[in-house]
C-alpha positions in Angstrom: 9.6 -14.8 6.7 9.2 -11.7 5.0 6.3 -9.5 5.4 5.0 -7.9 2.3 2.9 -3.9 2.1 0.6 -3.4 -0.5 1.6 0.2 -1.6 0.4 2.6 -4.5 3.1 5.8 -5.6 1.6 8.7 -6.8 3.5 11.0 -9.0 2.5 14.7 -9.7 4.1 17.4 -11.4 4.4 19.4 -15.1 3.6 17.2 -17.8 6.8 17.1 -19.3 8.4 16.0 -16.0 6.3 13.4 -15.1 6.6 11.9 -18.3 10.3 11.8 -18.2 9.8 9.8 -15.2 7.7 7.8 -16.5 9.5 6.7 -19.5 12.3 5.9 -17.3 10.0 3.7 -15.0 9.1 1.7 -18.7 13.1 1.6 -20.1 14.8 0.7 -16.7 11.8 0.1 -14.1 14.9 -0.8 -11.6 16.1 2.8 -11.7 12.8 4.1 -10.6 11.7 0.8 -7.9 13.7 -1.6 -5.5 13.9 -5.1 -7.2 11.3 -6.5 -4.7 8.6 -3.7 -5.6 9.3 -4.8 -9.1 8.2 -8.6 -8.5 6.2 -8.0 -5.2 4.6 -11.0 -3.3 1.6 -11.6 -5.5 1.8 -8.9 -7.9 4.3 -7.5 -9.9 4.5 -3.4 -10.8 1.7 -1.6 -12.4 0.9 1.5 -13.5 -2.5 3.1 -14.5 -2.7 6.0 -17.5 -1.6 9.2 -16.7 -4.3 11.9 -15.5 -4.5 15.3 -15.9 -4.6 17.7 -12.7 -4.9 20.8 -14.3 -3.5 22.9 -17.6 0.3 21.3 -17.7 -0.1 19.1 -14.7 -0.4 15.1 -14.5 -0.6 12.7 -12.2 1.2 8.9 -12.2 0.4 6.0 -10.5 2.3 3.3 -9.9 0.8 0.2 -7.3 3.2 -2.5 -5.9 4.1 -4.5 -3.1 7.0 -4.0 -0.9 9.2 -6.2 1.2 9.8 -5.7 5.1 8.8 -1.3 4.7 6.6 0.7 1.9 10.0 2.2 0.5 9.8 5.8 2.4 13.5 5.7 2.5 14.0 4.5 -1.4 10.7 7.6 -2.7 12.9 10.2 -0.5 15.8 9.4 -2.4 14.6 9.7 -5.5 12.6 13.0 -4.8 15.9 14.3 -4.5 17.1 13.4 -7.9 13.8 14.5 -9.5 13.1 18.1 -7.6 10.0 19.2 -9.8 8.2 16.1 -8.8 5.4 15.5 -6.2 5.1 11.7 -4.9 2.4 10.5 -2.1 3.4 7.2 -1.0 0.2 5.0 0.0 0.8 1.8 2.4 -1.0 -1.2 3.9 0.0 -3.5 5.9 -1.6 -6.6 6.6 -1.8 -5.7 10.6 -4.0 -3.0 9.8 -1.6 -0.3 9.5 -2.6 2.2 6.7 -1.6 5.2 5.8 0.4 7.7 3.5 3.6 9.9 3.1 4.1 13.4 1.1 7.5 13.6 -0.8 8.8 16.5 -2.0 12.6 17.3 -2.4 13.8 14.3 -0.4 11.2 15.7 2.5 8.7 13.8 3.7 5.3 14.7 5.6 3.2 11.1 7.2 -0.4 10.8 7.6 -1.2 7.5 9.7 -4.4 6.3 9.3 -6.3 6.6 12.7 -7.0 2.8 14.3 -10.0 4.2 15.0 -11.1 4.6 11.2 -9.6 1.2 10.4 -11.8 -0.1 12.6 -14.7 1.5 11.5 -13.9 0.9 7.8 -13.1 -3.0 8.4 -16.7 -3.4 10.3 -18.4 -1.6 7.1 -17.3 -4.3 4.9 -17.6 -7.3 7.5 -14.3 -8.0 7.6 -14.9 -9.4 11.0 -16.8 -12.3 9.9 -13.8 -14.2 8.5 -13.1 -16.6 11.3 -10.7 -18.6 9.4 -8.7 -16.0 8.1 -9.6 -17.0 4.8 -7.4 -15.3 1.7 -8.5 -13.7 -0.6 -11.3 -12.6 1.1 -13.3 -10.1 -0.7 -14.4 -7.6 2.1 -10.9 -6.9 3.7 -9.7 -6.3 -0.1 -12.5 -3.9 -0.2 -11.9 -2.5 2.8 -7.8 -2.1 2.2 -8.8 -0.1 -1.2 -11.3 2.0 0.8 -8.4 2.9 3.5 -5.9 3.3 1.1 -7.9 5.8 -0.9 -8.4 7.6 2.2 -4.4 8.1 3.1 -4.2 9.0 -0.4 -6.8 11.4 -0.4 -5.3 13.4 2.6 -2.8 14.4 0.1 -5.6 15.5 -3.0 -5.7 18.8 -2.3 -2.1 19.5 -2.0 -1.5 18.0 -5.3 -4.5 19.9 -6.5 -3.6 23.5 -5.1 -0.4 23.1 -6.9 0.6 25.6 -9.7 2.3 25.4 -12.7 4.5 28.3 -11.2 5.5 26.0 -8.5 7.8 23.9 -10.3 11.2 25.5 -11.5 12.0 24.8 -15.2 
């Protein structure tokens, strides 16, 4: 049996770069995410609108589900091929195990989400009180978003302090 990771990509670079990727993700989603992230287990790909992060920067966001890893291996890759880009890679995992990976230039910095603040995240919303491991249970969706935000958020202000200068043309 396969085991599934909710994950969210993050894109962030010049405008003009990011939108190149994203066209590409529109035209031929399978050069830009593995076939399973494309279909998932119970959701297929999705994006939101693009954000701005300052003058000439944007941010993309792409949320999917992975098969059997969160795709470090596959976002590595294609940093590689797209050098001016910025990608955090969020995870969760249904154990518990949350956290979030920095991509730049086929590089990659973790940030693992402390079992301590799992734990004190999944008690804020209750989580606890679902004896029979009922699905979909409203608090630990709540509570996945919540420590997923926070793995992604370890990342902000490296996105943030980026500068236009940064990012060769």
């Amino acid at each position: 049996m396969a085991t599934w990771c909710n994950a969210r990509l993050v894109v962030a670079g010049r405008t003009a770069d990011v939108a190149r990727l994203r066209r590409l993700a529109q035209a031929r989603p399978s050069s830009v995410f593995r076939p399973d992230m494309l279909v998932g287990e119970a959701q297929e790909l999705f994006s939101e609108l693009a954000t701005r992060l300052g003058p000439d920067l944007l941010e993309k966001r792409y949320m999917f589900q992975g098969c059997s890893d969160e795709g470090i291996e596959h976002f590595q890759n294609l940093s590689r091929s797209c050098p001016c880009l910025r990608f955090v890679l969020v995870y969760g995992w249904d154990n518990h195990s949350y956290g979030s990976h920095f991509i730049c230039g086929g590089r990659a910095h973790s940030y693992p989400v402390s079992d301590r603040l799992v734990e004190k995240v999944m008690v804020k919303h209750g989580v606890d009180d679902n004896p029979n491991d009922e699905w979909p249970y409203e608090p630990e969706i709540d509570a996945e978003e919540e420590l997923m935000d926070l793995a992604e958020a370890h990342w902000q202000k490296s996105l943030l302090t980026l500068r236009e200068s940064r990012y060769p043309r």
